[in-house]
C-alpha positions as CSV (number, residue, x, y, z in Angstrom):
1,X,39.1,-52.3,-97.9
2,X,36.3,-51.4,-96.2
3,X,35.5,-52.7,-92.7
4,X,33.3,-50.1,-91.4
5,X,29.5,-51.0,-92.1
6,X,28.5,-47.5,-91.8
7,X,31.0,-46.5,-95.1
8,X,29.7,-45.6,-98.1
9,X,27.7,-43.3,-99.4
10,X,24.4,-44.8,-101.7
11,X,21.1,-45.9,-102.3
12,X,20.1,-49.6,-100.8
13,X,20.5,-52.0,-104.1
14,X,17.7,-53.6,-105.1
15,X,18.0,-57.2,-103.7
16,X,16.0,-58.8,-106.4
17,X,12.0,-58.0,-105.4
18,X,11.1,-57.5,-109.0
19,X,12.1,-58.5,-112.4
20,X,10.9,-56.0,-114.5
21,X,10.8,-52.4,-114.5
22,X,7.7,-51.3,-113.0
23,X,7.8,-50.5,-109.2
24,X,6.7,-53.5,-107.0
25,X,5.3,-55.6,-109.9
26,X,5.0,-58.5,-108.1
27,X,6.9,-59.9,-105.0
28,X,8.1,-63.4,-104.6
29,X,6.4,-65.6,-102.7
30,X,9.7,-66.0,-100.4
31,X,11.8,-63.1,-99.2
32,X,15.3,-62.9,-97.6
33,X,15.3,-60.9,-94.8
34,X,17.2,-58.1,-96.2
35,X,14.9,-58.1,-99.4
36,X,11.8,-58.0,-97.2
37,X,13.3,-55.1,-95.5
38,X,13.9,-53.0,-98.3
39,X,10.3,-53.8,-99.6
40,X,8.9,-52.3,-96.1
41,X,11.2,-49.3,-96.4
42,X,10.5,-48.7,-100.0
43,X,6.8,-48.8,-99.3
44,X,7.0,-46.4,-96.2
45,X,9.0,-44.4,-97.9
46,X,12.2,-44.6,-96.6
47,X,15.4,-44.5,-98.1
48,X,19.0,-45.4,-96.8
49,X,21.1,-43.2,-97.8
50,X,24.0,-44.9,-96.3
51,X,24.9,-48.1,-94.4
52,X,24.3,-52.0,-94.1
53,X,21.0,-53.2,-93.0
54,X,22.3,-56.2,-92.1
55,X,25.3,-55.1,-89.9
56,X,24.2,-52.4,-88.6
57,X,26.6,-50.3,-86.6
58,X,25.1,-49.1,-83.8
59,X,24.8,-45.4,-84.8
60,X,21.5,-44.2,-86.6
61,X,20.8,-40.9,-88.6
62,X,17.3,-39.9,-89.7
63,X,16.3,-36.8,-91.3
64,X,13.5,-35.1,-93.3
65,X,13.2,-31.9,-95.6
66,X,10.3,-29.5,-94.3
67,X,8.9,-27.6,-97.2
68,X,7.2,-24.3,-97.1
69,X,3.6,-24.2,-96.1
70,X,1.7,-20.4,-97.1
71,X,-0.7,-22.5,-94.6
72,X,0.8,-22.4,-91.6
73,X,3.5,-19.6,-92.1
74,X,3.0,-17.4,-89.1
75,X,1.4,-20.1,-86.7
76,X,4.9,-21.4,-85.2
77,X,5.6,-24.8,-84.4
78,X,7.3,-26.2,-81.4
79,X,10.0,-27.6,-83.8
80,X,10.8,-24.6,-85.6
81,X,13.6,-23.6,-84.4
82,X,15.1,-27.1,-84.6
83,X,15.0,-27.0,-88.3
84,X,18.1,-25.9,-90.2
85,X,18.1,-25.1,-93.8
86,X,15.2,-26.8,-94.2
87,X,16.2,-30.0,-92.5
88,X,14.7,-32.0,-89.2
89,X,17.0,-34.7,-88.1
90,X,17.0,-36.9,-85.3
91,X,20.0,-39.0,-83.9
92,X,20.6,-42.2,-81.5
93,X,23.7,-43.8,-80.3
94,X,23.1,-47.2,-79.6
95,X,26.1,-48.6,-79.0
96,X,26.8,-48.3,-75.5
97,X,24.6,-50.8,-74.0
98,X,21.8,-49.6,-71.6
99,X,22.6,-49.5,-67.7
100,X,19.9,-51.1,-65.9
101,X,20.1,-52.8,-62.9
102,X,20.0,-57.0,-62.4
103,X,17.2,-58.9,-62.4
104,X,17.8,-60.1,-58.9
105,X,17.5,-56.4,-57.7
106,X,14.6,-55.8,-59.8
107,X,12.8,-58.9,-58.7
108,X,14.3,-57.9,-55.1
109,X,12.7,-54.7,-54.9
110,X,9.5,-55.8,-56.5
111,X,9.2,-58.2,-53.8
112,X,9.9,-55.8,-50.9
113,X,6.7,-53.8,-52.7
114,X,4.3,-56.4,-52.6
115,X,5.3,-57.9,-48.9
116,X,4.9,-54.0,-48.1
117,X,1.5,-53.7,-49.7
118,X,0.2,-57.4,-47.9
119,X,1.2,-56.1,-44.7
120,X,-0.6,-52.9,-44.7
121,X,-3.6,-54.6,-45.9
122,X,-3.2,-57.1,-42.8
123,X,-2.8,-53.9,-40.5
124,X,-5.9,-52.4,-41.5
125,X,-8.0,-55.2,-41.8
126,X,-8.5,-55.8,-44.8
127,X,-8.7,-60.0,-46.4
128,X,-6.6,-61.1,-49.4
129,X,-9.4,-62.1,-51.9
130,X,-9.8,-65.9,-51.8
131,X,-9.4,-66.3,-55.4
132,X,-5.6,-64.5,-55.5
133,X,-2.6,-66.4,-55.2
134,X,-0.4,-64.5,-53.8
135,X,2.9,-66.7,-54.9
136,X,1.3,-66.6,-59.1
137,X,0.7,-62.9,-58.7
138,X,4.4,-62.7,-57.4
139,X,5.6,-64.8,-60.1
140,X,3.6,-63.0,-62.9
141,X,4.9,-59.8,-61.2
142,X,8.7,-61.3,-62.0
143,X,7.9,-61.8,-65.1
144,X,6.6,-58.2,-65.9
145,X,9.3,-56.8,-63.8
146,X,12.5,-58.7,-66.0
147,X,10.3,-57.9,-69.4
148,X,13.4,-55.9,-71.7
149,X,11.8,-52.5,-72.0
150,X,13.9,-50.5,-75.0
151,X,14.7,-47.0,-74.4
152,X,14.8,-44.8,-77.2
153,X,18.0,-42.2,-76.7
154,X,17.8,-40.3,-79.9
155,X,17.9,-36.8,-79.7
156,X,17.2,-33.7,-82.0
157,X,20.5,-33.4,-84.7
158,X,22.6,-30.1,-84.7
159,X,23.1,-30.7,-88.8
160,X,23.8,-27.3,-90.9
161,X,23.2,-29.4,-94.7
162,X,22.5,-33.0,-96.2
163,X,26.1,-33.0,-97.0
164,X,27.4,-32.7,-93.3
165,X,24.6,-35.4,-92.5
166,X,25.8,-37.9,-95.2
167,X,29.2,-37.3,-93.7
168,X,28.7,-38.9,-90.4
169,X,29.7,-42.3,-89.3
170,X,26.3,-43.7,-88.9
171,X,23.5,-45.7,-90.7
172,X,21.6,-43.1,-92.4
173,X,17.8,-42.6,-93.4
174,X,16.1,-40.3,-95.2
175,X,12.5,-40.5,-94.2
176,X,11.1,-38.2,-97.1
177,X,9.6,-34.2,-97.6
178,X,6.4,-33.3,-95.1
179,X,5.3,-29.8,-95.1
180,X,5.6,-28.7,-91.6
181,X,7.0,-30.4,-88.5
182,X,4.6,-32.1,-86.8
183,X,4.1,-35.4,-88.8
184,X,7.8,-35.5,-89.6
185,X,8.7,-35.7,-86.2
186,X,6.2,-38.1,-85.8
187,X,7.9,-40.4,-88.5
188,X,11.3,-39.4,-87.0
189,X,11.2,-40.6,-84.0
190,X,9.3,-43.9,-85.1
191,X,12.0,-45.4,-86.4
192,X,14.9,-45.0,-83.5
193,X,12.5,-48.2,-81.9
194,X,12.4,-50.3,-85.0
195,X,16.8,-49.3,-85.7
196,X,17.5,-50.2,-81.8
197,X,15.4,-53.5,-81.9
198,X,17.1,-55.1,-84.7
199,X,20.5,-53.9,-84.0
200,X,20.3,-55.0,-80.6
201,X,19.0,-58.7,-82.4
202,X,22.1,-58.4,-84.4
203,X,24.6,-58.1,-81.8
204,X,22.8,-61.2,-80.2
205,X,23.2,-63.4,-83.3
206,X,26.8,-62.4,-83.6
207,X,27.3,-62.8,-79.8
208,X,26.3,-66.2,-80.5
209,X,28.1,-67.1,-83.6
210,X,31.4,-65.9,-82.2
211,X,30.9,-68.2,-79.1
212,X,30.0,-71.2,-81.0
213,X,33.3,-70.1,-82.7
214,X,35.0,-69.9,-79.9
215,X,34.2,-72.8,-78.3
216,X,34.9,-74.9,-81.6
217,X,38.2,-73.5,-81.7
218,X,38.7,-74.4,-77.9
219,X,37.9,-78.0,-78.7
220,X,40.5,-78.0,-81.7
221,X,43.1,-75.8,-79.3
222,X,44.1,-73.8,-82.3
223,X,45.0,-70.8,-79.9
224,X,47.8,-68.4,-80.5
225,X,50.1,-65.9,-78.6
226,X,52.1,-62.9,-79.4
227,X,54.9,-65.1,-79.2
228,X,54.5,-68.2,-81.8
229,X,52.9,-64.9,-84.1
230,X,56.5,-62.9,-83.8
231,X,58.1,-65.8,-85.1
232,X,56.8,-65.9,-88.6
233,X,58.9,-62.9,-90.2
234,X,57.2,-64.0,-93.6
235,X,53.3,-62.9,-93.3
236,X,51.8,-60.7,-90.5
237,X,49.5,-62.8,-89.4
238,X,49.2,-66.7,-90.3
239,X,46.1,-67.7,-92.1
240,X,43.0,-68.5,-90.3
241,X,44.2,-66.9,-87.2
242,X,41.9,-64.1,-85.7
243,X,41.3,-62.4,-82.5
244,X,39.1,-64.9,-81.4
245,X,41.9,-67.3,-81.6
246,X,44.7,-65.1,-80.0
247,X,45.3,-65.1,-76.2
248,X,47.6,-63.2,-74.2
249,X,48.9,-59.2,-74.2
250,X,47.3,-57.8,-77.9
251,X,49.1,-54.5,-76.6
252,X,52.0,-56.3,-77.0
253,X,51.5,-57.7,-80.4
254,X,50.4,-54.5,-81.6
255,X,53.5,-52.5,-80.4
256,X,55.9,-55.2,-81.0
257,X,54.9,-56.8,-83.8
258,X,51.7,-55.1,-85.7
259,X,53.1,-51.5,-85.9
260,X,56.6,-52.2,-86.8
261,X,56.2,-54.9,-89.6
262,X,53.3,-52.3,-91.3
263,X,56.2,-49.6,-90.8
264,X,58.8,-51.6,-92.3
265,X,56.7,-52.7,-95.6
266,X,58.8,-51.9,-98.3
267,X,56.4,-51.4,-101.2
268,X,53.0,-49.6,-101.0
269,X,51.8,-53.1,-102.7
270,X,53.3,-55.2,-99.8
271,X,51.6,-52.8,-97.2
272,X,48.6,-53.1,-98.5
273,X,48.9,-57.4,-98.4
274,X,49.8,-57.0,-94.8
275,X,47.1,-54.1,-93.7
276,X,44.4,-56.9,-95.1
277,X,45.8,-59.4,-92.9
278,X,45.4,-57.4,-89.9
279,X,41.8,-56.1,-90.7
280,X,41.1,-60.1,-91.3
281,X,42.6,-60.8,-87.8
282,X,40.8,-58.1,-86.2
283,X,37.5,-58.6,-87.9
284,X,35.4,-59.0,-84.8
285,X,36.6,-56.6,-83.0
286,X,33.8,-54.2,-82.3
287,X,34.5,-50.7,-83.6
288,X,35.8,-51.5,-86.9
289,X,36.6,-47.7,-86.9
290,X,39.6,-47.6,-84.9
291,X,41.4,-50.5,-87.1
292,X,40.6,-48.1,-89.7
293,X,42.3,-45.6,-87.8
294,X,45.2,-47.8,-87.0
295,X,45.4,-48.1,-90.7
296,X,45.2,-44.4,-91.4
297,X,48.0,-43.3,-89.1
298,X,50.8,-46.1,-89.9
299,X,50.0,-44.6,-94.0
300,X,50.4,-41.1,-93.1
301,X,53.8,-42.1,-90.8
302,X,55.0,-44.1,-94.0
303,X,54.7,-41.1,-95.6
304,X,56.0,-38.6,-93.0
305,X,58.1,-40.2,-90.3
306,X,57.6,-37.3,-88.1
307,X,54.0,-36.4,-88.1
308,X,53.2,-36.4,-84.3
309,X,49.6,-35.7,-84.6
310,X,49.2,-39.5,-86.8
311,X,52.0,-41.0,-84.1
312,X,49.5,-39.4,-81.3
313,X,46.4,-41.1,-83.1
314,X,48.1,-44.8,-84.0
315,X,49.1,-44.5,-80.1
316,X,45.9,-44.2,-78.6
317,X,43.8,-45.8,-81.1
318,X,46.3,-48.7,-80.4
319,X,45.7,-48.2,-76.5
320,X,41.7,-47.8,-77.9
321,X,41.7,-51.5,-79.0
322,X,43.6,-53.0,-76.2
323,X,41.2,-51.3,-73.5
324,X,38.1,-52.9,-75.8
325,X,39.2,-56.0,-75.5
326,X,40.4,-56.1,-71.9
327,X,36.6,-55.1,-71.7
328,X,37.8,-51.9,-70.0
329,X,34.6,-49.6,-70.8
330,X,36.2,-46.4,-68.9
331,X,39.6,-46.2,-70.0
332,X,38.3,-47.1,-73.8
333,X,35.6,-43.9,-73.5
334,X,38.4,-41.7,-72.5
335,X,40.8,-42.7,-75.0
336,X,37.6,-42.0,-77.8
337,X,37.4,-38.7,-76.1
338,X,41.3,-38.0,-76.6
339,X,41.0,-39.1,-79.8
340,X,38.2,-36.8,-81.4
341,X,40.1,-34.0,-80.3
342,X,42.8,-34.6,-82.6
């Protein structure tokens, strides 16, 4: 099993663009989405090296291979001494979602601007134009001020080789070979604004779906608790049953009932029944990477009661997941912190 989309290493398939073996013979006159973004990429280019374009997961690797110019070897660049072994590779993080103030403080302050700027025309004398409305401009001014401007975080990556790139938990492209810096860089940090945009739409549509879900599930009251779930001793988790249809204390159904019945598994073939239930229940949970760590520590345990450093992990990987989804954003960044010491 594979929940994380950022796992496995590869080339992007070919979703079907042509039929025969030339490259781009013809395209059909209908594309999915995923097709038609493969085209552009092909085109540009661009390769993924690893990842889903259609769940993308939030972290983004770009990188290019600088090849030796006799051109320009003495001139120095200012991105010399950010390439390593003959890589340039640029970074973003764009999980975390941006902190910007509400639109009722932006459209606050904006207001407190313009009343400050019509006053001090009315101190020194000066007319509003007869042809300005002052309430439009204000309301065109609102809608300027609440446009959703995206920030582009990415940063220069601290990568020694292509295999230590490839290795990273991220969605990863590999924009091509340029000799010298310059129009790599250029390329580089193009496409941070085009990954954040349509990860960002993602999130939206999944935001979405899960509500809709939600709210159908409300109408059919098909909730559960830890308690009705401790009472099947049969199956882990009953079918059809999610975190979107569990309420109450998930740190107590993982301590009491999760950990233990994955423990107690008798057969390697029964554990891995069970572990597939639980990564079906916890499917939209967010960071699909600490279910796989969950799932890591309880095999190494099975296999050596005593290791403390997978005991210390499945602990706060456990604690991890609860702070998520009791939407506790501090306590969940410290416990990531804890854990990539280990």
């Amino acid at each position: 099993m594979n929940p994380s989309p950022c796992k496995g290493i590869g080339k992007v398939k070919d979703p079907g663009l042509n039929s025969g073996t030339g490259f781009f013979e013809a395209s059909p006159p209908r594309m999915t989405y995923s097709a038609l973004i493969y085209y552009i990429m092909r085109m540009l280019g661009i390769e993924q090296k690893k990842g889903n374009d259609t769940h993308l997961c939030g972290r983004m690797i770009a990188y290019a291979r600088i090849l030796p110019s006799p051109e320009m070897d003495g001139s120095g660049t200012p991105f010399d001494d950010l390439i390593k072994n003959g890589l340039l590779a640029l970074e973003g993080d764009f999980r975390a979602a941006p902190q910007t103030p509400s639109r009722k403080m932006l459209n606050s302050a904006m207001d407190e601007k313009l009343n400050n700027m019509l006053a001090t025309m009315e101190e020194n004398g000066m007319e509003i134009p007869e042809n300005l409305d002052v309430e439009a401009l204000r309301e065109r001014l609102h809608e300027l001020n609440n446009m959703e401007v995206i920030p582009i975080p990415a940063r220069i990556g601290n990568f020694e080789s292509e295999a230590d790139i490839l290795n990273q938990d991220a969605d990863i492209y590999y924009v091509g070979e340029f000799l010298g810096a310059n129009q790599a860089h250029f390329c580089l940090t193009t496409l941070p604004i085009f990954y954040q945009a349509k990860y960002r739409e993602q999130a939206r549509v999944q935001e979405a779906a899960l509500l809709n879900e939600m709210l159908a599930q409300m109408e059919s009251s098909d909730f559960v608790d830890a308690d009705t779930l401790e009472k099947d001793t049969e199956e882990l988790f009953p079918d059809g049953v999610t975190l979107n249809t569990f309420v109450g204390d998930l740190s107590k159904l993982l301590n009491i009932r999760v950990i233990p019945f994955l423990l107690a598994c008798e057969t390697d073939s029964e554990y891995e029944t069970q572990i597939g239930l639980f990564y079906n229940f916890m499917k939209d949970y967010p960071q699909q990477i600490d279910v796989s760590r969950v799932d890591h520590a309880i095999r190494k345990l099975r296999k050596q009661s005593d290791n403390q450093v997978a005991r210390t992990l499945l602990e706060l990987s456990c604690k991890k997941i609860n702070a998520i989804y009791s939407e506790n954003t501090k306590a969940a960044e410290e416990l990531e912190a804890k854990i990539e010491t280990l």
